[in-house]
N, C-alpha and C positions, 0 to 999 in steps of 0.2 A: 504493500500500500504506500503511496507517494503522502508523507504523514500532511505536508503541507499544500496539498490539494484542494481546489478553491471547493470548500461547504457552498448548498445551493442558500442563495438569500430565503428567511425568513417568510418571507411574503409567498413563497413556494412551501407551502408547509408541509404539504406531505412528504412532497422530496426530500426536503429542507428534515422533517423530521428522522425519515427512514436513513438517511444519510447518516443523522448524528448517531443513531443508536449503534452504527457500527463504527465507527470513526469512533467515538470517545469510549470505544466497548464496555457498553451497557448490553447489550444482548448479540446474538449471532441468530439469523435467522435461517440459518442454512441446514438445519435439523431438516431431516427424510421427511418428515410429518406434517404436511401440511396443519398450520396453527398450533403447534409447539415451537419454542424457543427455548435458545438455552442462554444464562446470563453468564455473562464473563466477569471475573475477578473483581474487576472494579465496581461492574454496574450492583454486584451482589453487595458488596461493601455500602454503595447506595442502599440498597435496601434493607440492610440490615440497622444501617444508622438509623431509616426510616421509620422501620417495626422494631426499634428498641424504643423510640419517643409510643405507638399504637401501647405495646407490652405496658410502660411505663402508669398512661394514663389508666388503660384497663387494670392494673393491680392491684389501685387502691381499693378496689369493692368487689372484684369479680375474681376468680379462679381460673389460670389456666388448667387445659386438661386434652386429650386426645380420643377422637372417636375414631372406628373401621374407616376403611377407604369403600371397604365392599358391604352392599346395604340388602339385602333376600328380599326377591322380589314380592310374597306377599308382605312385609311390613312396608315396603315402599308403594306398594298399589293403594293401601287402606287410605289413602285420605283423597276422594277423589277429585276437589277440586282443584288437589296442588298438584295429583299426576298430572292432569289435564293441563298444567300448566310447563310443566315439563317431557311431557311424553313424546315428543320431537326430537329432545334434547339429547335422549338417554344410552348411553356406549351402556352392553349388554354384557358380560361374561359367560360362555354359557358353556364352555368346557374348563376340565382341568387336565392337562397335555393332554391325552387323546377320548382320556371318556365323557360322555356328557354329566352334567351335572344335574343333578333331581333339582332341583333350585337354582334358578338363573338369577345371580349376583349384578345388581348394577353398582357402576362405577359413582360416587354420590357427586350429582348436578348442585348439591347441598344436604344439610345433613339433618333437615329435622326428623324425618324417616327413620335414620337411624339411631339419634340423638333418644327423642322422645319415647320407645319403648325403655330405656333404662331409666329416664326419668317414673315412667311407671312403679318401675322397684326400687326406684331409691325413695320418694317421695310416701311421709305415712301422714305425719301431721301436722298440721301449723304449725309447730317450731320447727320445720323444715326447710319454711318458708323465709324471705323471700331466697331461690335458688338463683346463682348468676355463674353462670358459666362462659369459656369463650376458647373458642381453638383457631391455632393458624396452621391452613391444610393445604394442598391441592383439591381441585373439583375439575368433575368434565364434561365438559357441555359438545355435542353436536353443532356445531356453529354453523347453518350454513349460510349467510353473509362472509363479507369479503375478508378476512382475519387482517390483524394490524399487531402488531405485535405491542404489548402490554394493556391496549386495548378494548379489541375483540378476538378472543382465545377460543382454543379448543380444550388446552388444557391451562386454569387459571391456578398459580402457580404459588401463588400468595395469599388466600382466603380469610381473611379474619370474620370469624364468626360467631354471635354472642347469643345464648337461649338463655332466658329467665324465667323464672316458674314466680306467680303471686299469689293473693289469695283473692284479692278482688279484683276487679274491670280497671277500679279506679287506681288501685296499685301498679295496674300494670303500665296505663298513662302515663304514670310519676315516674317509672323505670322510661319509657319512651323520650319526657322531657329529659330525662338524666342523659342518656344516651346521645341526643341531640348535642347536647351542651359538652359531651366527651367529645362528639366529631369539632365540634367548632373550636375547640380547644389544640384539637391534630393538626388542624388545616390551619391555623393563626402560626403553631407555632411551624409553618411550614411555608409562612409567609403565600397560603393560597388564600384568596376571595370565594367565599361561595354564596349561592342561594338555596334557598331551603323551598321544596313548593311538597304540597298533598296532591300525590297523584288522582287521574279521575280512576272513578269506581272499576272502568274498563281498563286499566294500564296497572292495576295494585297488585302486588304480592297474591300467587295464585291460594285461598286459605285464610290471608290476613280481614279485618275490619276495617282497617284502612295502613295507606303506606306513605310515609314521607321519605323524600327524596333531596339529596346533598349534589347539587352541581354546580361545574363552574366552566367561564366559557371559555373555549380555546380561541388561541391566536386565530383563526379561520372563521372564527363565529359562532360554531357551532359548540351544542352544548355538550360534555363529557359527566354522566353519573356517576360521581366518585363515592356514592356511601346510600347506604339504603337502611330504614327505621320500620318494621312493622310492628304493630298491636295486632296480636294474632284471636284477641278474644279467648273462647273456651273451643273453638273447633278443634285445635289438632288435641286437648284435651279431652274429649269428649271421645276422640275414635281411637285416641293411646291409653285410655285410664288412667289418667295422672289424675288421679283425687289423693285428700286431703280431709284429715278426720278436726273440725272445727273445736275450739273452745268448750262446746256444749256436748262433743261425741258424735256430731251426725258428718256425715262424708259430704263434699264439696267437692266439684269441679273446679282444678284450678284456671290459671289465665296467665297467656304467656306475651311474650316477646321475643323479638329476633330482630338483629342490626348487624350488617357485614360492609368491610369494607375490603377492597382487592388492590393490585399491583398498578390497577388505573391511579393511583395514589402517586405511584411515580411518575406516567404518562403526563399527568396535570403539573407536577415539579418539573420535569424537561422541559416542558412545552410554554408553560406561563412565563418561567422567568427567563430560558436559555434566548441568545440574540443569533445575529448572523458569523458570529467568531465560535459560536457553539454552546456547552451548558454555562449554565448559572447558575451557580446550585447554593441555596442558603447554608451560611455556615452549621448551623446542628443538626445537620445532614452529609455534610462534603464530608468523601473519603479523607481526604487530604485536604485542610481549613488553613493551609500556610505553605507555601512552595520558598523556598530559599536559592535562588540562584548567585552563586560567587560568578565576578563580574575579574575572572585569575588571567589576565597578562599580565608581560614582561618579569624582572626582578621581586614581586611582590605575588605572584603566584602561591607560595605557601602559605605567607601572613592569611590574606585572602582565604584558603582553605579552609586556615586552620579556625579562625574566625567565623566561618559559613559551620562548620561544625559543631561548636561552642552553641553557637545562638541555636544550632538545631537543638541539642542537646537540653538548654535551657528550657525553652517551649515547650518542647516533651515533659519535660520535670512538670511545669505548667499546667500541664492538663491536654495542652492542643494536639490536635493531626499532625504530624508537620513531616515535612520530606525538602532534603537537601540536593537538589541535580548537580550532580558534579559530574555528570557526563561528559565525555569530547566530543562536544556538540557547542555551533554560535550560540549567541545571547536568544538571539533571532527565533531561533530555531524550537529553545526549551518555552520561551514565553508562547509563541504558538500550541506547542503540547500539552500545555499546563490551561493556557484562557479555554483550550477548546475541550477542557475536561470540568471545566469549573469554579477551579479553584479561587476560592473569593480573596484572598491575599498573597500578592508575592512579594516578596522583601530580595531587594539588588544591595547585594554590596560589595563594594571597587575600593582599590586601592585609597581612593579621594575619601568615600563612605570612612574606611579606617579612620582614617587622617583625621578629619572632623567629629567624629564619635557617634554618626548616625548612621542611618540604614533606609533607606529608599524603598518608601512603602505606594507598591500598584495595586488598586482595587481591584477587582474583574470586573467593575464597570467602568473602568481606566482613570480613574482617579488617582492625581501621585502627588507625593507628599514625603519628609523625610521625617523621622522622631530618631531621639536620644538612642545611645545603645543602652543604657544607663536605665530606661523604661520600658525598656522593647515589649516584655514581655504585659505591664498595662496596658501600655499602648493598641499594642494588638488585638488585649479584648475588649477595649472599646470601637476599633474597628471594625471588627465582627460584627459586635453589637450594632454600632452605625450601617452597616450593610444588610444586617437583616431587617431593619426599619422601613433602610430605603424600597428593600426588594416589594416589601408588603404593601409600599405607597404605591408604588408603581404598576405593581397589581392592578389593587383595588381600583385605581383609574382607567385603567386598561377594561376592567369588567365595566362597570359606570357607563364610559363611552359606547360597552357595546348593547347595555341593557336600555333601550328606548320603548319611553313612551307611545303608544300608537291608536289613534281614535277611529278608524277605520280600514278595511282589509287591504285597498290600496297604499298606505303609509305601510304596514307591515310587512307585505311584501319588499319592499326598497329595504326594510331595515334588515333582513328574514337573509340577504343577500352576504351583509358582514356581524349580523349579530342576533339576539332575542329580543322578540319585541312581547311588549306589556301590553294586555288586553282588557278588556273588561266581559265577563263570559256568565252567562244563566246556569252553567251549569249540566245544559241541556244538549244529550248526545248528537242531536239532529245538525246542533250550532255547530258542535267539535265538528263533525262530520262535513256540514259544508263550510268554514273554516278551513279543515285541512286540507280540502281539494283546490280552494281557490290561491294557497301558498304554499301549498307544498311544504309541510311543515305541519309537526305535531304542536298538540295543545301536550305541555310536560303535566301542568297543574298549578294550580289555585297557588300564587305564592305568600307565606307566611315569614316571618322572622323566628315564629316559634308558633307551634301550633293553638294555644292558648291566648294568644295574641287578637285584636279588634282588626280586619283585615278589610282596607279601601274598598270601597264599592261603585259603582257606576253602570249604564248601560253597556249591555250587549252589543257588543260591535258587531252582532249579525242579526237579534231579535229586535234588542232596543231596550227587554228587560232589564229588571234589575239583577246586575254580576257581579262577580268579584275580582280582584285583581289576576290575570292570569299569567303564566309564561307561555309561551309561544317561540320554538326555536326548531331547525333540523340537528339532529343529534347522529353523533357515535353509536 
């Protein structure tokens, strides 16, 4: 690979994107399998910094734990609005090397199937309650749309997924708001913007009561699902026996919940903050949060070294990422390698740097600047700090610009072209329906800031009734 090969601009995003994933290897698409991917060193180091912040925030309340990969197909049939919701989906197993299996094993499209019969026997009385579990798995889905890699999968490779058992309806709301407010908390410290909408009754969780939905828009306009909330009511209880012997002795159906988020988590970090020189990756994320390049010619070539060394060294002590290139490689060359992986700080230092007692600090938004050697290591995590700020401003303006207001189907359109337009909707599937034909473009849902919340109202932009705020975007 020619390392310095011109990335396609930005404004080409698909290219632009497919490019970067392998150029700063984050994934290799070239697995046999159509919609597998395999991730490379670095891109995995991303996502592990990623799902160590997910891990973090799930562990103050919840348990991790692991379920089967393989689910027997009658406990996966019992609930039939959620087969129905997957049953296009479903990769089969139905041998083991060469004999058939009495029981054809599916691979889990997700896991309540297999989750919920052990909540069965684990689950006696209300002090059991409330239960919060969560796993990060693989899942496999049939995809047939066009795969994209971190995207749209066939096999989703990073699954985070949470079932909680409660005792009332209204408990299990409270776990939904809580859940909510875990995502928004991911995504801030991830320096992403989202909107939060209630899918319509036709687009919800196949099983659930209803479904909230965490997206945010890409560079191209279009919207990306990065996190999904359902209130599942008492249905999968009802057809797993998850009961629960009450205060007074008598048995109870309990009420659940389920929220998952996936590897689109990265998809949405590539793609929001990375520019046309390649990623941009917020510092409590980046593999490497500090690149140090010695700046070693002539006579001063080991001062230089020895110096690039020290301050690595330090940093590390510090707490930071940090990585030293001392390669024989130009200046040229490394600051290429490094801006198009990410890296949110590089620090240069030359003989002159020595001399003067500082260290030549580049932002990966090209920002430069020199500080003390004497503070480096402050210095730098106020830097950090100052670049995660920026990244989130810059964000948040970026979605703003693309989420427009729209008072009828012709403005829509026009906005529908680079971004999601704001509607006012009855609610009424006839409206969704001619709506989506006239723009090409789905109704996401009704959007909220939290589902509890007093939410705008106004005329139907296709009846004239009274609606509620809606989204309106073409989506991933």
């Amino acid at each position: 690979m020619d390392e310095e090969s011109t990335l396609p601009n930005k404004s080409d995003f698909s290219g632009w994107y497919n490019d970067l994933l392998w150029r700063a290897e984050i994934m290799d698409v070239r697995y046999p399998v159509k919609g597998l991917y395999v991730w490379y060193p670095f891109g995995f180091a991303l996502r592990k910094n990623t799902y160590a912040i997910l891990r973090e925030i799930m562990d103050r309340d919840h348990q991790e734990t692991l379920f089967p990969l393989l689910i027997p197909e009658p406990e996966f049939m019992k609930e039939a609005e959620h087969i129905k919701g997957f049953e296009e989906e479903v990769y089969w197993v139905t041998h083991g090397g060469t004999t058939p299996l009495d029981v054809p094993l599916a691979l889990r499209p997700t896991s309540e199937t297999a989750i919920y019969p052990m909540y069965a026997l684990w689950i006696r009385s209300h002090a059991d309650l409330p239960l919060r579990l969560y796993q990060i798995v693989n899942t496999f889905r049939y995809e047939t749309k066009h795969t994209r890699p971190l995207i749209r999968l066939r096999e989703i490779t990073s699954f985070k997924e949470a079932h909680t058992v409660h005792a009332t309806w209204e408990d299990a709301e409270n776990q939904v708001r809580e859940a909510v407010r875990l995502y928004r908390e991911f995504y801030d410290r991830l320096s992403i913007p989202v909107i939060l909408s209630r899918r319509p009754e036709w687009d919800k969780f196949p099983g659930a009561d209803y479904t909230l939905a965490v997206d945010t828009i890409m560079p191209d306009g279009r919207t990306l699902q990065i996190g999904t909330v359902h209130h599942l009511g008492d249905h999968f209880s009802k057809t797993f026996g998850i009961t629960y012997e009450d205060a007074g002795g008598n048995q109870q159906c309990a009420f659940q919940t389920c929220y998952g988020i996936s590897e689109r988590s990265i998809a949405a970090l590539i793609s929001i903050h990375g520019d046309d020189r390649g990623l941009v990756l917020p510092p409590v994320v980046a593999p490497v949060q500090v690149v140090i390049v010695p700046i070693t010619i002539g006579k001063r070539k080991d001062d230089v070294a020895a110096a690039a060394k020290k301050l690595e060294s330090e940093l590390k002590g510090a707490g930071f990422r940090v990585k030293s290139d001392d390669r024989a490689l130009r200046p040229g060359a490394k600051y290429y390698y490094w801006e198009l992986r990410g890296v949110p700080l590089r620090l240069e230092i030359g003989p002159r740097d020595l001399d003067a007692g500082v260290v030549t600090v580049v932002t990966r938004l090209g920002e430069k600047s020199t500080i003390p050697l004497a503070t480096c290591i402050h210095d730098v995590g106020l830097a950090l700090d100052r670049l995660s700020q920026v990244l989130m401003a810059h964000a948040g303006e970026s979605l703003q610009k693309k989420l427009v207001m729209c008072q009828d189907i012709l403005a829509a359109r026009e906005v529908l072209d680079h971004g999601v337009a704001l509607i006012h909707w009855c609610g009424n599937r006839e409206c969704a329906d001619e709506m989506e034909k006239a723009t090409d473009a789905s109704v996401l849902g009704t959007r909220v800031d939290s589902p509890y919340t007093t939410r705008t109202t106004g005329p139907c932009i296709v009846c004239g009734k009274e609606g509620e705020l809606t989204l309106v975007g073409r989506s991933y």
